[in-house]
C-alpha positions as CSV (number, residue, x, y, z in Angstrom):
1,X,96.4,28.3,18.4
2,X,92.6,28.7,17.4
3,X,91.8,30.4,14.6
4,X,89.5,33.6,13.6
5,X,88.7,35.9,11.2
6,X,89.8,39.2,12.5
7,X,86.6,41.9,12.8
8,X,88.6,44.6,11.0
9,X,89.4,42.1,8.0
10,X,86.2,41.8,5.7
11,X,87.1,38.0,3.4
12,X,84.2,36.9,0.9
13,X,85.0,32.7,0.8
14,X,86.5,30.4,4.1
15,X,88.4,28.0,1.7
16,X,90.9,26.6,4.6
17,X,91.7,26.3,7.6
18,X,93.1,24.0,10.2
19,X,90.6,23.3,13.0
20,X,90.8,20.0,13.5
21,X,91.8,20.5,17.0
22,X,89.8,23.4,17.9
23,X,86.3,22.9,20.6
24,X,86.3,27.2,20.7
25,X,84.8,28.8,17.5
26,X,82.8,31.8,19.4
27,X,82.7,34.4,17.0
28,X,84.8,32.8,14.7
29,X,83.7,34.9,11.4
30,X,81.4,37.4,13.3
31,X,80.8,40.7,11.7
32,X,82.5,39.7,8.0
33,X,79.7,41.3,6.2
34,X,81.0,40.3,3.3
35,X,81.3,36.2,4.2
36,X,79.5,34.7,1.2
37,X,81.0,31.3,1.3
38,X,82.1,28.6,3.9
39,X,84.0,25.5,2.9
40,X,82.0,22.5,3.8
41,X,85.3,20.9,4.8
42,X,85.9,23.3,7.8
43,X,86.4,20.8,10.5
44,X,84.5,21.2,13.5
45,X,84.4,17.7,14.7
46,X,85.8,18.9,18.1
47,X,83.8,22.3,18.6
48,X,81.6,22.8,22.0
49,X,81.0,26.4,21.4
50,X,80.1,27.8,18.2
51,X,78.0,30.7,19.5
52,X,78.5,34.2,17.4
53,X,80.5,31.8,15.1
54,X,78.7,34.0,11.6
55,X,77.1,36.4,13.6
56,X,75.6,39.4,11.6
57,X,77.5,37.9,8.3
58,X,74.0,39.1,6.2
59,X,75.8,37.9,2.5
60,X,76.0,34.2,3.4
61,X,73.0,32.0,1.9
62,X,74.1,28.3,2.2
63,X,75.1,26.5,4.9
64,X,76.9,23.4,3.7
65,X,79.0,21.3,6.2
66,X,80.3,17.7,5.8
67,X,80.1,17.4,9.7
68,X,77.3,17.4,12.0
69,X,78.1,19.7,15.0
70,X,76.8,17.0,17.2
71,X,79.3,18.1,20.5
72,X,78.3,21.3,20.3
73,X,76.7,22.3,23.5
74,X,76.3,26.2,23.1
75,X,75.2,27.6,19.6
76,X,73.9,31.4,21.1
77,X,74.1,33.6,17.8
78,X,75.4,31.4,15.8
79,X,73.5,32.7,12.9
80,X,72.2,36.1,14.5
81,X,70.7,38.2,11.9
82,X,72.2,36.5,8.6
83,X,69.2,37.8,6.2
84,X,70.7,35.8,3.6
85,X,71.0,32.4,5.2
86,X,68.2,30.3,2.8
87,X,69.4,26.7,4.1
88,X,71.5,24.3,6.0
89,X,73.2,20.7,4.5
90,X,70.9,18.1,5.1
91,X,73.6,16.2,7.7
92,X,73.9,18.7,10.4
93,X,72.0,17.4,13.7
94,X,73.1,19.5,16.6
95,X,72.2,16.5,18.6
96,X,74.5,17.6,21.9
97,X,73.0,21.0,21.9
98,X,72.0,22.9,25.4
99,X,72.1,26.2,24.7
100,X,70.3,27.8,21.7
101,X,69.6,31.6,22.5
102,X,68.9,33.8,19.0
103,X,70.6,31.5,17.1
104,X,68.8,31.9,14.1
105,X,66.9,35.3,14.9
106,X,66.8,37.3,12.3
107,X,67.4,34.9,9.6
108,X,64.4,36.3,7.5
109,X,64.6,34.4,4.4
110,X,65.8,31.0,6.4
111,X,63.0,28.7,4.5
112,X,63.5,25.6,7.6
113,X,65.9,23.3,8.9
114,X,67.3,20.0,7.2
115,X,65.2,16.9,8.8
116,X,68.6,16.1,10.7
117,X,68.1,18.8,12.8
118,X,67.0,16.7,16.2
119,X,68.6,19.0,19.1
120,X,67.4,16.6,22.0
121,X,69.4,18.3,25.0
122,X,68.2,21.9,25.2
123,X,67.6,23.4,27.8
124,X,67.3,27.5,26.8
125,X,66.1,28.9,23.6
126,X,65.6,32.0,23.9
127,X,64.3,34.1,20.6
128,X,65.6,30.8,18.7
129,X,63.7,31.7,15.6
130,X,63.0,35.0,16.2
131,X,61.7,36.8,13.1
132,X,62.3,33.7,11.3
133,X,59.6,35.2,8.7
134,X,60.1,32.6,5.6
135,X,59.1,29.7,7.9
136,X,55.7,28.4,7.2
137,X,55.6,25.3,9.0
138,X,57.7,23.9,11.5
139,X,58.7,20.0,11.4
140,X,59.7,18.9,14.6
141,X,59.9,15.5,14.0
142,X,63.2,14.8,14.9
143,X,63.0,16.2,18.3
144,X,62.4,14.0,20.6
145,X,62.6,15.7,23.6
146,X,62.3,19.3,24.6
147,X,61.5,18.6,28.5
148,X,64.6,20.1,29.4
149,X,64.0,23.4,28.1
150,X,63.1,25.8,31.0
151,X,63.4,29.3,29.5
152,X,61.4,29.1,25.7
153,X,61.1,33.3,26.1
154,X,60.4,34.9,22.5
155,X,61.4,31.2,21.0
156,X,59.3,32.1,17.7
157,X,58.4,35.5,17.9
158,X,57.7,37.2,14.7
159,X,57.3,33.6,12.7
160,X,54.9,35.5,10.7
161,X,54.5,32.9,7.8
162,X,54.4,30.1,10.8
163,X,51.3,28.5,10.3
164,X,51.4,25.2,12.3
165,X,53.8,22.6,14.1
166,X,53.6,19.7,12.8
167,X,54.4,17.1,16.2
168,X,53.7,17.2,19.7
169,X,55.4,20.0,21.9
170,X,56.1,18.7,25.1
171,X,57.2,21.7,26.9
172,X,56.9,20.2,30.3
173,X,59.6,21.8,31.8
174,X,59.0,25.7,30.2
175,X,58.6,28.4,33.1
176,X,59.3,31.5,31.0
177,X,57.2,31.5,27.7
178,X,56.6,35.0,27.4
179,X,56.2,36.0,23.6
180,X,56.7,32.4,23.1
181,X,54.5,33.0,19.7
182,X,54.2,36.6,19.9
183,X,53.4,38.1,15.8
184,X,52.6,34.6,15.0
185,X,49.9,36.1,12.9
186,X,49.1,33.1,10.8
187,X,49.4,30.7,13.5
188,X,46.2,28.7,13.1
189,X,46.7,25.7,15.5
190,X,49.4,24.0,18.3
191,X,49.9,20.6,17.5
192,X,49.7,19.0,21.1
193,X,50.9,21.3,23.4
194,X,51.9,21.1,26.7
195,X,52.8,24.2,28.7
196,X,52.2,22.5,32.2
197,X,54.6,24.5,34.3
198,X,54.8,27.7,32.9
199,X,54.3,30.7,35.1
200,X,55.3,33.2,33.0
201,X,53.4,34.0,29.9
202,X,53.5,37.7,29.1
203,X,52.4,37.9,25.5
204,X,52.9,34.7,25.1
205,X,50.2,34.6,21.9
206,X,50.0,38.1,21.3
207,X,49.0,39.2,17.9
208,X,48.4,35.4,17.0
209,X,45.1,36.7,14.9
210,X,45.0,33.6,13.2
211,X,44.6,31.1,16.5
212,X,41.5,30.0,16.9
213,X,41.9,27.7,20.2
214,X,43.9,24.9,21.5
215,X,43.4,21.4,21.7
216,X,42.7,19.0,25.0
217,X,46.1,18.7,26.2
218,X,47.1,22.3,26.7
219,X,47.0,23.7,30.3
220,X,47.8,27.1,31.8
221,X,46.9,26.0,35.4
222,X,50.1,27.3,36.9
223,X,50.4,30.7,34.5
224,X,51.2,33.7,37.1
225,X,52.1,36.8,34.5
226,X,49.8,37.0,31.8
227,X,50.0,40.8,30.5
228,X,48.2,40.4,27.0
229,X,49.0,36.8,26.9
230,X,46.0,36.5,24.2
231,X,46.0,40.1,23.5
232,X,45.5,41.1,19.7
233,X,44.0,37.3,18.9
234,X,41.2,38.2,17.2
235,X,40.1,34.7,16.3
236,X,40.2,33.2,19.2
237,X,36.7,31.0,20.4
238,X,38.1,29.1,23.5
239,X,40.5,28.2,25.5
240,X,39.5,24.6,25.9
241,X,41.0,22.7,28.6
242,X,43.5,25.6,29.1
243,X,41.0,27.6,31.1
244,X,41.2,26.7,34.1
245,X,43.9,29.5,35.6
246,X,44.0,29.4,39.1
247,X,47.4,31.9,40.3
248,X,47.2,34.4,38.0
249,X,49.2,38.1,39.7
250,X,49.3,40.1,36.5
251,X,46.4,40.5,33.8
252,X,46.0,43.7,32.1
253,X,45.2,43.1,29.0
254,X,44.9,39.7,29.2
255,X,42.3,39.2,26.3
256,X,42.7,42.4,24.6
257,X,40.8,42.8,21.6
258,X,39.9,38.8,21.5
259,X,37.0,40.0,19.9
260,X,35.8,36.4,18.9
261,X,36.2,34.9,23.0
262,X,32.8,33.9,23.9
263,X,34.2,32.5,27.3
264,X,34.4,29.4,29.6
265,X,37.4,31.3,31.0
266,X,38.2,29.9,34.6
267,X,40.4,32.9,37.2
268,X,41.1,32.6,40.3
269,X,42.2,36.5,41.5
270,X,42.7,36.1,44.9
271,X,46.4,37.6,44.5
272,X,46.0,39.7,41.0
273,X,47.6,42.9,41.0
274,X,46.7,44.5,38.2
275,X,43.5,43.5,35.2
276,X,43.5,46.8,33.4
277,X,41.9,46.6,30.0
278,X,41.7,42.8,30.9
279,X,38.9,42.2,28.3
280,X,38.7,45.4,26.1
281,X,36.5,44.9,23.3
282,X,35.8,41.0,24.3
283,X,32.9,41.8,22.3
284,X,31.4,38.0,21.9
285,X,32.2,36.9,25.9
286,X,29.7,35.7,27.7
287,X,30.7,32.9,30.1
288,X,33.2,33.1,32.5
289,X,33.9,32.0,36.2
290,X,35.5,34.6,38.1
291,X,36.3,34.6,41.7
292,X,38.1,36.4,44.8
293,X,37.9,39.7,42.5
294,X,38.9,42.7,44.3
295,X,42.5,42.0,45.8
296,X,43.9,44.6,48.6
297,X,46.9,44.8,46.3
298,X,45.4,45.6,42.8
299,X,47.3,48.4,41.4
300,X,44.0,49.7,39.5
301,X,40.8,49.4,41.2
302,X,38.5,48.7,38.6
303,X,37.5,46.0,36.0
304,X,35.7,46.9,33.0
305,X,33.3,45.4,30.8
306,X,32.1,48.7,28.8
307,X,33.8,47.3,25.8
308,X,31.5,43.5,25.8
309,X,28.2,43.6,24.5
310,X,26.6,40.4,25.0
311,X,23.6,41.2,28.2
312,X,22.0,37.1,27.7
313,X,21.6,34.3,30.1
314,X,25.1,33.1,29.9
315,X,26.8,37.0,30.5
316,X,24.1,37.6,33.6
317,X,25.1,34.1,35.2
318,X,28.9,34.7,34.5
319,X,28.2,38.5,36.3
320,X,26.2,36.9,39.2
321,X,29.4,34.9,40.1
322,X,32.0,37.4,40.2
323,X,29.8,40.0,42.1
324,X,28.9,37.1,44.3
325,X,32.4,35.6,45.0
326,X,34.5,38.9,45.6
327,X,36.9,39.8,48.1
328,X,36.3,41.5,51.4
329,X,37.5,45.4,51.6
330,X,36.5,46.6,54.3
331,X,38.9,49.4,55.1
332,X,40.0,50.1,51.5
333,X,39.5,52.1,48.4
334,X,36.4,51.8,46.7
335,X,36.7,48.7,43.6
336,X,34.2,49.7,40.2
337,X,32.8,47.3,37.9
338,X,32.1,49.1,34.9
339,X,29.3,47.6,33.0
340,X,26.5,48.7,29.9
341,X,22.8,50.0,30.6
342,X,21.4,46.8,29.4
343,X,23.4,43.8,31.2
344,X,23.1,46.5,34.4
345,X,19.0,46.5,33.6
346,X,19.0,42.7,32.9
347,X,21.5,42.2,36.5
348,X,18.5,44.4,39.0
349,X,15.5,42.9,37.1
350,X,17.2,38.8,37.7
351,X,16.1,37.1,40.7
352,X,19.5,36.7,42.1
353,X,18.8,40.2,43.0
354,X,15.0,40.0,43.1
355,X,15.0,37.5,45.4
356,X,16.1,36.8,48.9
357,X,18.0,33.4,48.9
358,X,21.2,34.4,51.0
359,X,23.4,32.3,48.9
360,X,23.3,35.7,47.0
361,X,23.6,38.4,49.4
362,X,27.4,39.1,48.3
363,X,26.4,39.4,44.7
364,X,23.2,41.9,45.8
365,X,25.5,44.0,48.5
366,X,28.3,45.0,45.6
367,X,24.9,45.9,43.0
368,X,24.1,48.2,46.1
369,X,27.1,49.5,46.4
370,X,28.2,48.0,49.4
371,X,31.8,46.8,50.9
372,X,33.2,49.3,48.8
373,X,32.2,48.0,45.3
374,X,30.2,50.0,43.4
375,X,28.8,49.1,39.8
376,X,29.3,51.9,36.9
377,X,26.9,51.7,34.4
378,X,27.4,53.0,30.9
């Protein structure tokens, strides 16, 4: 029969046991608050599941094993919320492993993994490292593939000492990365990144203060949700290549705060729902390209700019092509742009309004407060 540690007995040391023929070790010690010490010769040479195998066991520091848990396909909680847990035994690969959900989350003094650790199968991590707060820099070298992995929600949320990755990140195959790197507050840079198939990126960098922009291979092109995916990043300049976003549904506060964003932000919002607070206190923007603002299915009918300052060439151009490449609504509730006394000024006084070149009739109808749009000035 396999064997366990019973919930209602609390041991302090694993010294033996017979498992040489066990592949089941879910939540083989879970719970044993007391746990501070694991033989390295427990033998899991046959395990598939280890998930919730020292789950909440907060009093064990090292991990030592003399095996490498290389056929283990499903780790979930393997190590949920062992505050103690400083390191692993430099053998232990994980090489077979699919399934990694909050396996180390909560592990707040967990300083990194050995350079064995090359987990080339995985398809879901899910909160991974969540509030994995010791780790200060994150060698991947080892794996050499993550383009399975199709759900990377939360993966390193809270990393608050997480300052860079050191190898390419080739998350091809990602479609949920919300809070991906959510609270990575000293965050500084993404080592090549690729997030070409992701559609879902709620808070995906939120709170990143320390993120300044991303290099040439990152793209958001097919990002749908996008509720504060920058919000909070207070450093951030640019997106570079990654700002070009052409389906983006959800938006509200989208930029929040990104206080140091001075543009080249590409949106497409022919189907966005909702863009409240989308650029609150975007107080450096100035370029951006957006078009088909004004959906029928927008959930708050307004977009406001009260909180960016910046009334210059750049901000007037950027303002000239959203007014002049909105939607049609005709039939529906009045849309606002809110916008400050002195872009508003700089906007009636520019020749795109001046003027009578037709190519800018849509921009000078919504300034007029036609097709129900109206401009709010501030």
């Amino acid at each position: 029969p396999d064997i366990y540690v019973p919930h209602s007995v609390q041991i302090y040391r694993i010294t033996k046991a017979d498992t040489s023929n066990q592949t089941d070790f879910y939540s083989f010690a879970e719970n044993n608050y007391s746990l501070l010490y694991v033989t390295p010769e427990l033998n899991v040479d046959k395990a598939v599941c280890t998930s919730n195998m020292f789950a909440y066991c907060p009093s064990l520091g090292k991990f030592n094993s003399n095996y490498t848990y290389s056929g283990v396909v499903s780790a979930n909680f393997m190590f949920y919320y062992d505050y103690s847990l400083v390191s692993l035994s430099n053998n232990i690969t994980f090489d077979g492993l699919k399934y990694a959900d909050y396996m180390f989350e909560g592990c707040h003094v967990l300083s990194g993994l050995p350079n064995s650790f090359a987990p080339n199968k995985l398809i879901s991590v899910v909160s991974m490292f969540e509030n994995c707060s010791a780790i200060t820099s994150f060698d991947n070298t080892n794996w050499t593939s993550v383009n399975d992995i199709t759900d990377a929600q939360g993966m390193f949320y809270g990393m608050t000492q997480l300052d860079h990755t050191r190898k390419d990140w080739k998350f091809t195959g990602v479609t949920n990365a919300s809070s991906m790197f959510n609270s990575c507050s000293a965050l500084t840079s993404i080592y090549n990144a690729t997030f070409d198939s992701v559609t879902s990126a709620n808070y995906m960098f939120n709170a990143c203060y320390s993120l300044s922009g991303f290099n040439d291979t990152v793209a958001f092109s097919k990002v749908e949700n996008a509720t504060s995916m920058f919000g909070g990043c207070t450093s951030l300049i640019s997106l570079g290549n990654g700002n070009n976003m052409e389906k983006i549904i959800t938006a509200s506060y989208m930029f929040y705060n990104c206080s140091a964003l001075t543009g080249d932000v590409v949106i497409n919002m022919a189907q966005t729902t909702s863009l409240m607070d989308m650029f609150y206190n975007c107080n450096s923007l100035e370029s951006f390209k957006i078009s088909n603002l004004g959906y029928s299915g927008l959930t708050n009918s307004y977009i406001d700019f009260r909180t960016c300052y910046k009334y210059s060439d750049k901000m007037v151009d950027s303002m000239v092509y959203m007014m002049n490449n909105v939607q049609d609504r005709t039939g529906l509730k009045e849309f606002d742009i809110y916008i400050l006394q002195a872009l508003y000024d700089r906007l009636k006084a520019s020749s795109y309004y001046t003027g009578t070149d037709t190519q800018y009739a849509t921009f000078r109808n919504v300034m007029d407060e036609k097709n129900n749009y109206a401009v709010k000035v501030v």
